[in-house]
Each structure stands twice: as C-alpha cells, then as structure tokens.
C-alpha positions as CSV (number, residue, x, y, z in Angstrom):
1,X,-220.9,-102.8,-4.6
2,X,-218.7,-100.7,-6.7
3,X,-215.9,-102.2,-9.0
4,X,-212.5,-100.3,-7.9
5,X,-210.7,-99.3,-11.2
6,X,-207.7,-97.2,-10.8
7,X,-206.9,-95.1,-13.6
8,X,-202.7,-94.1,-13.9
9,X,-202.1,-91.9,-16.7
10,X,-200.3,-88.4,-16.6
11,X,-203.0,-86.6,-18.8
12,X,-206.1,-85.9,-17.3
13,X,-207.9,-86.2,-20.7
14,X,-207.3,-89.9,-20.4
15,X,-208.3,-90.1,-16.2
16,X,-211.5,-88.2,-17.8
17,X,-212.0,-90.3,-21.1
18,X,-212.1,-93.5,-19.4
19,X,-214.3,-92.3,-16.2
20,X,-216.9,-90.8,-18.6
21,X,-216.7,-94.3,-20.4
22,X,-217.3,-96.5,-18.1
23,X,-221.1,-97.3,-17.3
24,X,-222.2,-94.9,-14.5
25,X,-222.8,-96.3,-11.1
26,X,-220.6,-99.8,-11.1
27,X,-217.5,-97.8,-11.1
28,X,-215.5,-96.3,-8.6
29,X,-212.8,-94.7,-10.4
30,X,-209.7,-94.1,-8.7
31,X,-207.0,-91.6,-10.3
32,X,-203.5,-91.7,-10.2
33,X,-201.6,-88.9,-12.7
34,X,-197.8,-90.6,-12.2
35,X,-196.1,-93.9,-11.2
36,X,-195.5,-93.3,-7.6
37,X,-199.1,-92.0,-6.7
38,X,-200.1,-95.0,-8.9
39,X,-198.2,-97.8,-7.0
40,X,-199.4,-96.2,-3.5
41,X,-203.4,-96.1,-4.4
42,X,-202.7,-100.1,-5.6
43,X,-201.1,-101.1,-2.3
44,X,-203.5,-99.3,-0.3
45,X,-206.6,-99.3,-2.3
46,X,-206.6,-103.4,-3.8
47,X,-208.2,-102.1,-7.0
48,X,-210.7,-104.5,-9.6
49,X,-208.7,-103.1,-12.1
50,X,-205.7,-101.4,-12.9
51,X,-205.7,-99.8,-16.3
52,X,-201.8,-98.2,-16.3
53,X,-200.0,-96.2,-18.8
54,X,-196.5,-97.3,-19.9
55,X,-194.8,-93.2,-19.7
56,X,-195.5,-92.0,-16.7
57,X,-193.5,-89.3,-14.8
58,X,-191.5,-90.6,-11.4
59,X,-191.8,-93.8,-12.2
60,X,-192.7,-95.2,-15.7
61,X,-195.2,-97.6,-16.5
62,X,-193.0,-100.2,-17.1
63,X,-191.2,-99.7,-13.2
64,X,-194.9,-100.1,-11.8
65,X,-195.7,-103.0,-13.7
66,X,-192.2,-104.8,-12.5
67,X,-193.3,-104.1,-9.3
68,X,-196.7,-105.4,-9.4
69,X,-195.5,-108.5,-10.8
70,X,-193.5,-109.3,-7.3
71,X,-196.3,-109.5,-5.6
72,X,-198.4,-112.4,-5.9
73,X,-201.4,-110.7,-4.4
74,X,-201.2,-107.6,-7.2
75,X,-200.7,-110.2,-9.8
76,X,-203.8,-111.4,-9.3
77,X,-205.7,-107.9,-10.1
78,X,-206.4,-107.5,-13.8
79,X,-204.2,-105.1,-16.5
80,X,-204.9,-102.8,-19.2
81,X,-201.4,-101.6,-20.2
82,X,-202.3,-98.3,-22.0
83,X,-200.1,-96.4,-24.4
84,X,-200.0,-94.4,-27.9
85,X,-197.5,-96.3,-29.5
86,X,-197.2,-100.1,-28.9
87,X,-194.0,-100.5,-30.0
88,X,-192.7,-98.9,-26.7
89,X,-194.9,-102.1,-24.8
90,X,-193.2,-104.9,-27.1
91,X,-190.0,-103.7,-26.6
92,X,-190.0,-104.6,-23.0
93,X,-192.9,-107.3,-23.1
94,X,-193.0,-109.4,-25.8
95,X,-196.6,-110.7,-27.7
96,X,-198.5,-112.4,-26.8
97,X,-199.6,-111.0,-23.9
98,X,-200.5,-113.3,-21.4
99,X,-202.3,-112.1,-18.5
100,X,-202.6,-108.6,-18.9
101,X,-204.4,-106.6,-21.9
102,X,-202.8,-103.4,-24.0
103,X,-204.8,-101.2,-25.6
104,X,-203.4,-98.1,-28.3
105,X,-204.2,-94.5,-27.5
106,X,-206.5,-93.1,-28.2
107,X,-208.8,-95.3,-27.8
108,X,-213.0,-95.4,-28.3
109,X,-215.8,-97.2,-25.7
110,X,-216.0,-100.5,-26.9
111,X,-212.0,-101.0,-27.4
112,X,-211.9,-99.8,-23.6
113,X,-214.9,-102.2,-22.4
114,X,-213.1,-104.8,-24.9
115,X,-210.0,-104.3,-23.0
116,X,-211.2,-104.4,-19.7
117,X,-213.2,-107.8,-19.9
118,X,-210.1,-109.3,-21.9
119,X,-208.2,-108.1,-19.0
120,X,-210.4,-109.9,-16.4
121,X,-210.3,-113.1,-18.6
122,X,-206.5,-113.2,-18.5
123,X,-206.1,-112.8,-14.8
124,X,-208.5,-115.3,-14.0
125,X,-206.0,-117.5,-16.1
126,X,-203.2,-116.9,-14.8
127,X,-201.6,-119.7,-11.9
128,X,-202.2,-118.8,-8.2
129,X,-199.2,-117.8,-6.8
130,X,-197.2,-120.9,-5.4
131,X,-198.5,-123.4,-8.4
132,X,-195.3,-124.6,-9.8
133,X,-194.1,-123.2,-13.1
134,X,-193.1,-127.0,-14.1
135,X,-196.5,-127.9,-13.5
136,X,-198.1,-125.2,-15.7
137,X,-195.4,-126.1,-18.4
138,X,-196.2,-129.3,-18.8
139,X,-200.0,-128.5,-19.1
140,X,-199.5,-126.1,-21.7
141,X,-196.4,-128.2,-23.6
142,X,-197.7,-131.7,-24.4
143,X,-194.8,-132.4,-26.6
144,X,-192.3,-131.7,-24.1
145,X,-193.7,-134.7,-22.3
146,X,-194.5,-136.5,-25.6
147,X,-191.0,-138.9,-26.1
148,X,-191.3,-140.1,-22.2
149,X,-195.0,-142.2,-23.6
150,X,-198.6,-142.7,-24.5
151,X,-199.9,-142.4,-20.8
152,X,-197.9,-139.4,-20.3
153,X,-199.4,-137.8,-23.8
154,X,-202.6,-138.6,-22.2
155,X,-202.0,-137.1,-18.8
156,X,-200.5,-134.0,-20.8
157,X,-203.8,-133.7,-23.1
158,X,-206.2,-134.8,-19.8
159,X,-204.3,-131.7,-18.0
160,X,-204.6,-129.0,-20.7
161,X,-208.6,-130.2,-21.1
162,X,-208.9,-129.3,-17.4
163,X,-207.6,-126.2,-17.8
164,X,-209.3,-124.9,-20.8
165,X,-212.3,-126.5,-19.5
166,X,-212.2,-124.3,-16.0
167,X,-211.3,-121.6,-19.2
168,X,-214.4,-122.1,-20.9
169,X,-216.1,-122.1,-17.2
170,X,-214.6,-118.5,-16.1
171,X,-215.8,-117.0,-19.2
172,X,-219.6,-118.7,-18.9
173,X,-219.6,-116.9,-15.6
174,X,-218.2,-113.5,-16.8
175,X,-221.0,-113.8,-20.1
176,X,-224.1,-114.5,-16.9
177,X,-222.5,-111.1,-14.9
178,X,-222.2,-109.0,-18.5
179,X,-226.1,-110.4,-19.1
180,X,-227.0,-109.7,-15.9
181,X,-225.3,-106.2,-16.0
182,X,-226.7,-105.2,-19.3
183,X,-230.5,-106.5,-17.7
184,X,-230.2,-104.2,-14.8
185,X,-229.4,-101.1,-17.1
186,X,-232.2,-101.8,-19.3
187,X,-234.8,-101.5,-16.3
C-alpha cells in the first residue's frame, strides 16, 4: 500500500521537487498549492504525511497548522513545516520543536528523507489525545516532583524510563521498515 503524503506549497517547483524526491512507487503524493485546498485534502484524504509550507495564499501555513492542532485525530499525522526563512517559523513556534519537523528551502534529498523520518519519530511521541498534560509533565519533569520524596523521584525516573524505552522501541521498528524498504529496492 501506498504512503499518502500531501504536499501544500504555492510553487509548483516545490509540489514537483519533493514528488520527484521521494522513492517511486511507496508514494502517493497528494498536491495542495494554498491553505484552504490544503486543509480540505487533510480532512478528507487522512494523509501519512503532511509536509506544509508556512506562506501560503488563503490561508497561511501557520492558520492550517492551528487548525490541525484542534483536532486530536490530525495531531496524530506527522509534520514537515517547510519554509525559506526559519525565522518566520520561530517567531510563532518556538524551538525546539516537538512533534513536528521544519526543514529550510531549498532543500536537497536526504534533508527531505531526513525530515520526513524525523517527522514520523516525533508524532509517534507525542501523547494520545485525552492523556493528561499533568501526567506527561510529571514524566518529563522529575524535579518538579523531586521536594515531595525519594519514592516519588523514583516513580518520576521509573516513568520517564518507560517512555524513552517505548522511544527507543518506535524507532527499532521504523530502522526494521527503512531496512526492509531499502531490501526491497535493491531486488
């Protein structure tokens, strides 16, 4: 089955670019060239990946990310923010950044493959939707929990083990598909 990646970006040397880049035949590449058109093809389409550019026309970049990020189930769908300066990305979203990946235009094939299997990586970290924030905080901030006791410090430390653990395990798993991937186009 095809990976869905939908492609947003006004210029169609870009939607080209990163169609001719990615590894013919695991890819269906959808194309959006503004905001808007972008948004509908996520809704209705449930992309792999989205890779978005942060000026768009109708809606920017930065609209169609806010709106992906009220939606639990588009959360879930890994990011490549694109965009030819950076500062216009860290002015709105600060570093680092968490659960999506940015990549500077213009870009070459292995920062766009780079980007795309950081991307996955960070989705597959971030919470399900409904896990309590509180409960991510604490397994991320051991000394927040540090002055209430030892046992606590240890439940803090046991929790962040888990999750870097199940970390460690996504990206075991991704490694075996990229192996696996890079086997079949050698045949």
């Amino acid at each position: 089955m095809a990976h869905k990646i939908l492609v947003i970006d006004d210029s169609n040397v870009i939607r080209t670019m990163v169609r001719d880049m990615l590894p013919k035949g695991n890819f269906e590449v959808l194309e959006a060239k503004d905001g808007v058109q972008g948004l509908n093809l996520i809704q209705q389409e449930r992309p792999n990946l989205i890779m978005l550019d942060f000026l768009l026309p109708k809606m920017s970049g930065w609209e169609v990310f806010q709106n992906i990020q009220t939606q639990p189930a588009l959360q879930a769908i890994p990011l490549v923010l694109m965009s030819g300066r950076k500062e216009e990305v860290t002015e709105k979203l600060q570093e680092p950044f968490e659960y999506f990946e940015f990549v500077q235009k213009p870009f070459d094939q292995p920062q766009l493959i780079t980007a795309i299997k950081t991307a996955m990586a960070k989705a597959k970290r971030r919470p399900p939707a409904g896990v309590a924030p509180v409960a991510v905080a604490a397994a991320t901030a051991p000394s927040a929990v540090a002055t209430t006791g030892s046992s606590d410090d240890i439940q803090a430390l046991n929790a962040k083990i888990a999750t870097m653990q199940a970390e460690i395990d996504g990206m075991k798993k991704q490694m075996g598909q990229i192996l696996n991937f890079i086997k079949q186009r050698m045949k």
